[in-house]
C-alpha positions as CSV (number, residue, x, y, z in Angstrom):
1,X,-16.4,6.9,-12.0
2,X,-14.2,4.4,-13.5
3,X,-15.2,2.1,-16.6
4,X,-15.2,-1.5,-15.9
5,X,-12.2,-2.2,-17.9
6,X,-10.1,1.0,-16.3
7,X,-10.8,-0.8,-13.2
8,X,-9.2,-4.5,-14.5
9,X,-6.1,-2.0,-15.7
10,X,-5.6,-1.0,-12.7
11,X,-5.9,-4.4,-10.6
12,X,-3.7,-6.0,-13.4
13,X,-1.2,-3.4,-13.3
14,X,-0.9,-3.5,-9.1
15,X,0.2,-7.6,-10.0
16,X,3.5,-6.4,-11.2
17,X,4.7,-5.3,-8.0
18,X,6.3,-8.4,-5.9
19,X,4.2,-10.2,-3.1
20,X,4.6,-8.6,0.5
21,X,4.7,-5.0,-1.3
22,X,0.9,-4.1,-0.6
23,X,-0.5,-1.9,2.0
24,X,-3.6,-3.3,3.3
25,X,-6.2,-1.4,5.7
26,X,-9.1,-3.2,7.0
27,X,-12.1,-1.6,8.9
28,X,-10.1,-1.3,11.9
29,X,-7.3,0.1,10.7
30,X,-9.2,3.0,8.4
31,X,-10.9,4.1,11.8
32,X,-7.8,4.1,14.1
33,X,-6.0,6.5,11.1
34,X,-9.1,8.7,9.8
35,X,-9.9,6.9,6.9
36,X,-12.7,6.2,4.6
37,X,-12.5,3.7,1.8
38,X,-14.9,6.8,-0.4
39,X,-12.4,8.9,0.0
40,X,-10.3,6.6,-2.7
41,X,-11.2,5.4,-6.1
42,X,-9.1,2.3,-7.9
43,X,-6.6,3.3,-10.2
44,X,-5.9,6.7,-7.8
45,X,-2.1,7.2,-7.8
46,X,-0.9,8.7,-4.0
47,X,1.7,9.6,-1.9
48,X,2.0,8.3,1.6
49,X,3.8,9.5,4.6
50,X,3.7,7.8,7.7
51,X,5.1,7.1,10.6
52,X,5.6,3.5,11.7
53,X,6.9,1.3,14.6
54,X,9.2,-1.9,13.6
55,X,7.6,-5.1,15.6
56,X,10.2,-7.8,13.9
57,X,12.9,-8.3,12.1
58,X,13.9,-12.0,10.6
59,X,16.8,-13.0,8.6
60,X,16.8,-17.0,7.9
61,X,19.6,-18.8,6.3
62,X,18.9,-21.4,4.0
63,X,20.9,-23.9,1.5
64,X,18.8,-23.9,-2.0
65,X,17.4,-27.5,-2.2
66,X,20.5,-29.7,-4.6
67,X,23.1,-26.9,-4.4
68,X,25.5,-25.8,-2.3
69,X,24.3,-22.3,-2.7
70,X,23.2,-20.4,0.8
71,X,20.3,-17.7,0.2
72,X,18.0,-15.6,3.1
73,X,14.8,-15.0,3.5
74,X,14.5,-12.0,5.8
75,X,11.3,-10.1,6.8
76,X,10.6,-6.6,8.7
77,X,7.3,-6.2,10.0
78,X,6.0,-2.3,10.8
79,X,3.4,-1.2,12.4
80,X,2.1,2.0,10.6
81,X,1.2,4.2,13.5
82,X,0.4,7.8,11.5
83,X,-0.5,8.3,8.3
84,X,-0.6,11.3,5.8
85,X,-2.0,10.6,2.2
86,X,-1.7,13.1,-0.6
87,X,-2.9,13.0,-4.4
88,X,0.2,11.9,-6.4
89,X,-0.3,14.8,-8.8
90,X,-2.6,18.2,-9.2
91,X,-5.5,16.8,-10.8
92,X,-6.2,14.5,-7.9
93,X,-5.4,17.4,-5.5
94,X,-8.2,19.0,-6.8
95,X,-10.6,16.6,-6.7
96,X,-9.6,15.9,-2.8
97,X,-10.2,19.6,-2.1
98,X,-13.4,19.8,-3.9
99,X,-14.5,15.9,-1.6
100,X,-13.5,18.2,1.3
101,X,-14.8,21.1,0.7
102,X,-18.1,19.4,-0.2
């Protein structure tokens, strides 16, 4: 079990990555892949493979407010429709196989 400040670590260090860079699964989404949130503990390091399906694709052109300078915002939205999830390193590996093997 993690300590209580392990855990802030690891919520503080997930802030460095940009916005729109998280993978979020709700209830419905754990069930429709084989999932179970106590299967994972915070601060767990994984790899994922998965196979998804791209729903959109935006690219909007913009002039930056007092410039003359034209920038994009531009979006693609995937739909994850398989998903594999593996321990990011041997350690964790084993403690999957032992949550498996009960």
């Amino acid at each position: 079990m993690m300590e209580a400040k392990e855990q802030v670590e690891a919520i503080e260090e997930g802030l460095a990555y940009p916005w729109g860079t998280k993978i979020e699964l709700n209830n419905e989404a754990m069930d429709l892949l084989g999932l179970d949130a106590d299967d994972f503990l915070i601060g767990d390091r994984l790899k994922i493979e998965a196979k998804v399906k791209v729903c959109e694709v935006s690219k909007r052109a913009f002039q930056e407010y007092g410039t003359e300078k034209e920038k994009y915002n531009q979006n693609v939205e995937m739909q994850i429709t398989h998903i594999e999830i593996m321990p990011a390193d041997s350690k964790s590996m084993r403690d999957l196989m032992r949550m498996i093997k009960g």
